[in-house]
Phi, psi and omega in degrees: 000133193255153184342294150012272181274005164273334149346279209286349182279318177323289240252298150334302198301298197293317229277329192286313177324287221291303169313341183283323191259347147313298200264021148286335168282322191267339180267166182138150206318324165248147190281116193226137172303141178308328193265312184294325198315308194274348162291307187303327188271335170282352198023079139289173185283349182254009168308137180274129206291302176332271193315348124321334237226282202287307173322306180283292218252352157254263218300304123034274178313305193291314151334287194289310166268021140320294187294010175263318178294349185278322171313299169308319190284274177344289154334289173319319167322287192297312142355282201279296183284021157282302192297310191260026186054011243238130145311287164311335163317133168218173211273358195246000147309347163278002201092342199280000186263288194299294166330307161298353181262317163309343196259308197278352175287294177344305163337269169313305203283297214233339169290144168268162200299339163311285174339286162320310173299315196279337184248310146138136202275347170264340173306312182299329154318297195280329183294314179310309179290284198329316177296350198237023152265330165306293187330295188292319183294320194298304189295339179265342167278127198226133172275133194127298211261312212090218147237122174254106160013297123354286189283330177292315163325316175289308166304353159309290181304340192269315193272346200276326214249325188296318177306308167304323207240354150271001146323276211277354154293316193286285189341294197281335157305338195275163185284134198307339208249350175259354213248297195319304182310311200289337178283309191303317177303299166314327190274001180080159182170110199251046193265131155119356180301170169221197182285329179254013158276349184308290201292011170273342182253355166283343139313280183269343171335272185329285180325318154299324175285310156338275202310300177256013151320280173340294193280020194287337195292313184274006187253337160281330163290333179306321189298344175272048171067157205288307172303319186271002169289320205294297209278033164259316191101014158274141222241071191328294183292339156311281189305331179252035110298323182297310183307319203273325159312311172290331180277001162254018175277281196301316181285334175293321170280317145357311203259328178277346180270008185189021191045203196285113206237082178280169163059354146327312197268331169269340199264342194273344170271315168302330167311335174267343193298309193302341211269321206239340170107174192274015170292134186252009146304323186240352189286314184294325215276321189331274185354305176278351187243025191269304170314312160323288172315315156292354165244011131271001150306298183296338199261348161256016153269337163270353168285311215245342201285302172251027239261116037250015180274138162251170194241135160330143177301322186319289155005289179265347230253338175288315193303297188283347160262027181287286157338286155330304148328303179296332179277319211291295196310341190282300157296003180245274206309348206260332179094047150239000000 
């Protein structure tokens, strides 16, 4: 594809995102006259402070981070099948979905509810995938050796599945009428951001994105095998112990700014893959603001679809990558 024309696809890419996030803003559970909307979102001086009040401080908030988390989960995406060779690798492959969910079941359950408030139920959330990212390295790191790529995987699938079943221990113990907060969290939902949940992933998104542009060159050698990188001059167990810290950086605030969020990480980097071809020079920046658009698309469809009832992110988000899914897989058996 020649410059140009990812130029101008990028740029299509940017232009749809901002619309895609206006009309997360102007839409939404409640039915607001057209004219007040655009006052309320300009905060003219004749706007009515409801209706400021529910665009800046609900809707608003609740936009920006989907799309920093659809960006991040992308980014983590690209990340993990790059590093790991992997198609099928997506950013919940380390444990860090599971862990987290457990520290937030754990939470929700068993914690008193001050204690929670006071601490905020997504840091605890975000403490957790980290500890099943600790877990998973550990397990996977050998002295002498390094980490081998294999193996962090299976030890991926090993903290994922122990973590899953202390979830579903808290679950069934737990009282039926506390276990609905603990489900609403697991099914992902990003109702209730505010503003000052925003600047850690408003924060490291950019940086990551910074941090792995740079490396796009050595993130294309990795894909010629691991040997012809290191004789590349890449300097392989740094950049993949560094990368992989950062996508589990990036997926732990994710997973605090929006619970459990699938198939983003996996479906949206091959969606970019197909557009621009596997040059990660041109594959990340898609990639992140491809994650945007779709998880701010999907998250006012689930505020409008059954409004004033909303739908989990999960939900639609299963429904419309189903597909998508099914081709990826059609092609990885086929070796293409």
């Amino acid at each position: 594809m020649r410059h140009t024309n990812y130029g101008v696809m990028l740029g299509l890419a940017i232009a749809a995102l901002a619309l895609a996030m206006i009309a997360g803003a102007f839409w939404g559970t409640a039915d607001l006259p057209w004219d007040e909307r655009i006052r309320a979102l300009l905060r003219l001086p004749d706007a009515q402070p409801n209706l400021q009040l529910i665009i800046w401080e609900w809707r608003l908030p609740r936009v920006i981070m989907v799309a920093l988390v659809g960006g991040g989960l992308a980014l983590s995406g690209v990340i993990m099948q790059g590093l790991l060779r992997n198609p099928l690798a997506d950013p919940y492959l380390l444990g860090l979905s599971s862990g987290a969910s457990a520290a937030a079941t754990a939470a929700i359950v068993w914690m008193p509810a001050a204690f929670v408030a006071s601490f905020g139920l997504e840091l605890l959330a975000f403490l957790g995938a980290m500890l099943a990212f600790i877990l998973t390295l550990g397990l996977a790191f050998q002295p002498g050796r390094g980490m081998d790529k294999l193996v962090l995987i299976l030890a991926g699938v090993a903290i994922s599945l122990f973590f899953q079943s202390i979830s579903a221990f808290f679950l069934h113990l737990a009282d039926p009428h506390v276990t609905r907060n603990a489900l609403a969290f697991l099914m992902g939902s990003a109702a209730g951001a505010r503003w000052g949940d925003i600047p850690p992933l408003a924060i490291v998104l950019p940086l990551g994105f910074i941090v792995t542009f740079a490396c796009a060159k050595m993130l294309d050698a990795v894909l010629l095998g691991d040997e012809r990188a290191v004789a590349l001059g890449v300097p392989l167990p740094v950049m993949r112990f560094g990368l992989l810290s950062l996508a589990a950086l990036l997926t732990g605030l994710a997973v605090a700014g929006a619970g459990i969020i699938g198939f983003v990480g996996l479906i949206v980097p091959h969606m970019a893959r197909l557009m621009v071809g596997a040059s990660h020079k041109r594959l990340i920046p898609l990639a992140v603001v491809l994650g945007m658009i779709v998880l701010v698309v999907v998250d006012l469809l689930c505020r409008i679809v059954l409004a004033p009832e909303e739908l989990p992110l999960s939900v639609l988000l299963a429904l419309f990558a189903a597909p998508p899914f099914v081709f990826i897989l059609r092609r990885v058996r086929r070796g293409l």
